[in-house]
N, C-alpha and C positions, 0 to 999 in steps of 0.2 A: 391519447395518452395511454389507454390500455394496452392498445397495439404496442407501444412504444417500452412497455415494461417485459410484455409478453416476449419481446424480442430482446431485452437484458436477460431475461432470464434462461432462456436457449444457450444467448455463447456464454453467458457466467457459467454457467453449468459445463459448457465445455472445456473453458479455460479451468476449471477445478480440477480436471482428469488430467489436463497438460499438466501445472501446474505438480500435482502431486507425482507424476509420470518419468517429467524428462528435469523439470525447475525445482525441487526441493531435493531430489537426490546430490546435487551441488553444497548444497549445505549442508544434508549431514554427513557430507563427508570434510565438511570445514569443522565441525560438532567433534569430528573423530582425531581432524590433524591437526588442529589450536584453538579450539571454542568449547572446548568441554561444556562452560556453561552457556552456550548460546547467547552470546550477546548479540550477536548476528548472525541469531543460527535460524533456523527455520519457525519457529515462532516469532521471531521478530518478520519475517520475511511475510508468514500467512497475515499477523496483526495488520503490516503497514499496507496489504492487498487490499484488506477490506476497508480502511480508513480512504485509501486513493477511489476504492469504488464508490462509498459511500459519495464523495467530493463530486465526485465526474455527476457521477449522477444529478447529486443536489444541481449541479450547475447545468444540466441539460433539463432538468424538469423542471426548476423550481425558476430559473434564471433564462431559459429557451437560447443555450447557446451550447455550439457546438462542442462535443470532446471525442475524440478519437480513442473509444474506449480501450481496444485493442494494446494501444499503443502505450496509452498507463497501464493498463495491466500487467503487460511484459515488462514495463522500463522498471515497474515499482518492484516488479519480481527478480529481479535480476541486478538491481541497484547495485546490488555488495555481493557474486557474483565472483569475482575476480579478487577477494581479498584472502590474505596469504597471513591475519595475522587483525589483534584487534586493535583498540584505539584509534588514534588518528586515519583515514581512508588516504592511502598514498596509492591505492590499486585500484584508482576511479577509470585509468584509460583500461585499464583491465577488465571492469566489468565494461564497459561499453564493448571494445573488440568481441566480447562473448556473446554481449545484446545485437550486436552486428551480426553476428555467425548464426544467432540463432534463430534469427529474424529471416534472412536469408533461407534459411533452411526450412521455416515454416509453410506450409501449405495453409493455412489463414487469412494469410498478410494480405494485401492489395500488394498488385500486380508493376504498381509504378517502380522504376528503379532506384528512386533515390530513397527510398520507403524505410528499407533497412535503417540508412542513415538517419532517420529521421527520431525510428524509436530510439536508436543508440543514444543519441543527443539529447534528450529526454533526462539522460540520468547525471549528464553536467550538474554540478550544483552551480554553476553562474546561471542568473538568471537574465533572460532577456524578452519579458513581458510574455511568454510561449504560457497560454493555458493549464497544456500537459505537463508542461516541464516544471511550472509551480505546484500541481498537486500532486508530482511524484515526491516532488523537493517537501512539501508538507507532510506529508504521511511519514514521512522519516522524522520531520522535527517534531510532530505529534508521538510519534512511538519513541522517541529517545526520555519520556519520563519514565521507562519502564529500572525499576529500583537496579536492578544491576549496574545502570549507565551510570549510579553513584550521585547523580542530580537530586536528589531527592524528592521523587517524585513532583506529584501536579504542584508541591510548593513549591519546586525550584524550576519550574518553567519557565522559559524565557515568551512568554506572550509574544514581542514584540516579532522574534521571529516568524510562525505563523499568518501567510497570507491571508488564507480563505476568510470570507466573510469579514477582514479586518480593515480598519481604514486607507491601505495602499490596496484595496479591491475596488477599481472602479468599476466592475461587473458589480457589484453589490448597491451601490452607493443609493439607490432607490430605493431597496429591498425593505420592506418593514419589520422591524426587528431584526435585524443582520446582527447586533449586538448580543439579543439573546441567542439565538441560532448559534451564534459562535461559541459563547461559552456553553451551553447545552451538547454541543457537540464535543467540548476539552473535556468536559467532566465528564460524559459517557465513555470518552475513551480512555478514560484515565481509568473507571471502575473498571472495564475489560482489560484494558492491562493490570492491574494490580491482580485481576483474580485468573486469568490465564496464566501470571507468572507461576502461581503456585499448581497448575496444571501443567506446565510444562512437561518434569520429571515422567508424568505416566504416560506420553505420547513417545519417550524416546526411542520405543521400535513400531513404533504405528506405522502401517504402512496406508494409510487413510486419511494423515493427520490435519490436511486445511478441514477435510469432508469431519471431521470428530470435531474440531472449531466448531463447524457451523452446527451442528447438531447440540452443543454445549448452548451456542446463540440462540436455536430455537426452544429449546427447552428454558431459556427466561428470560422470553421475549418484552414481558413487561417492565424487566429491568434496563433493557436496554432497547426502547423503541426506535432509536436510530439507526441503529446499525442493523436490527433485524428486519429493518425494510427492505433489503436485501435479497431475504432470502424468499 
């Protein structure tokens, strides 16, 4: 298991330099040409990163089943990607062609050819029983309590939505306490969204900004011992 963390945290670390590199320059220039306020701007993008890693992982250590890390990382990164404008996602084949190209174009990837297509597909919201594709699809229904989306916050969550650890998880259905783990998991992300919202404003020339995230998470790690398992 050490081995096994030791080596998340090698490409997590790598994937952070992409990431802030070649993947969040995409959104702030979506911040610049119809997102002023970030609804889907790059703090939603880093939030719903580390909601999808914290997931994968739960489900590879806690659960001993496979996830294709890589593959959520980029899909969750890239989800919205392709959108020309907020509200409703009418530019979901958009962001996939981009997760396509970009996928292609990584030197990371596994070597297989259909590989590309594989992350792209990841970011369909039809779901069709795909591991990855449900904890890309969650880290966005978990980060849409963020006060902007007008839901009103963790009280206007739709529960029902979120898979992980919920009763349409037959990966879980053994697991002791799946019920608390789940809510343990909404309410922590809920306190890091409500207070990342109000840090958003001082990142908007960061040029470090997932890496200022996690630096925020280590410094109150007791608040939030889930997600800074992480780091």
């Amino acid at each position: 298991m050490q081995a096994m963390v030791v080596s998340y945290q090698i490409t997590w670390k790598a994937f952070i330099v992409e990431l802030e590199q070649k993947i969040l320059p995409v959104y702030l220039q979506h911040e610049r040409d119809f997102d002023p306020w970030g609804v889907h701007g790059r703090m939603h993008i880093c939030r719903s990163v580390i909601f999808s890693e914290y997931m994968a992982r739960f489900y590879r250590e806690a659960l001993s089943t496979e996830v294709d890390l890589y593959a959520v990382r980029v899909a969750t990164a890239l989800h919205d990607s392709g959108r020309r404008g907020n509200g409703l996602d009418r530019w979901e084949t958009e962001s996939q062609k981009n997760c396509l190209q970009y996928v292609k174009n990584s030197s990371a990837r596994p070597e297989q050819a259909d590989y590309p297509s594989y992350v792209a597909g990841l970011i369909e919201k039809q779901q069709t029983g795909e591991l990855a594709k449900q904890i890309v699809y969650d880290a966005d229904v978990v980060e849409i309590m963020r006060p902007c989306c007008g839901h009103g916050g963790i009280a206007g969550f739709k529960q029902e939505f979120l898979h992980f650890l919920g009763r349409r998880d037959v990966l879980a259905r053994d697991l002791p306490d799946a019920s608390r783990l789940r809510e343990a998991f909404v309410q922590e992300a809920w306190r890091w969204i409500n207070e990342t919202e109000h840090f958003k404003l001082r990142l908007f020339k960061s040029l470090t900004y997932m890496q200022s995230l996690l630096e925020k998470l280590e410094s109150e790690r007791q608040k939030y011992p889930l997600l800074s398992s992480l780091l």
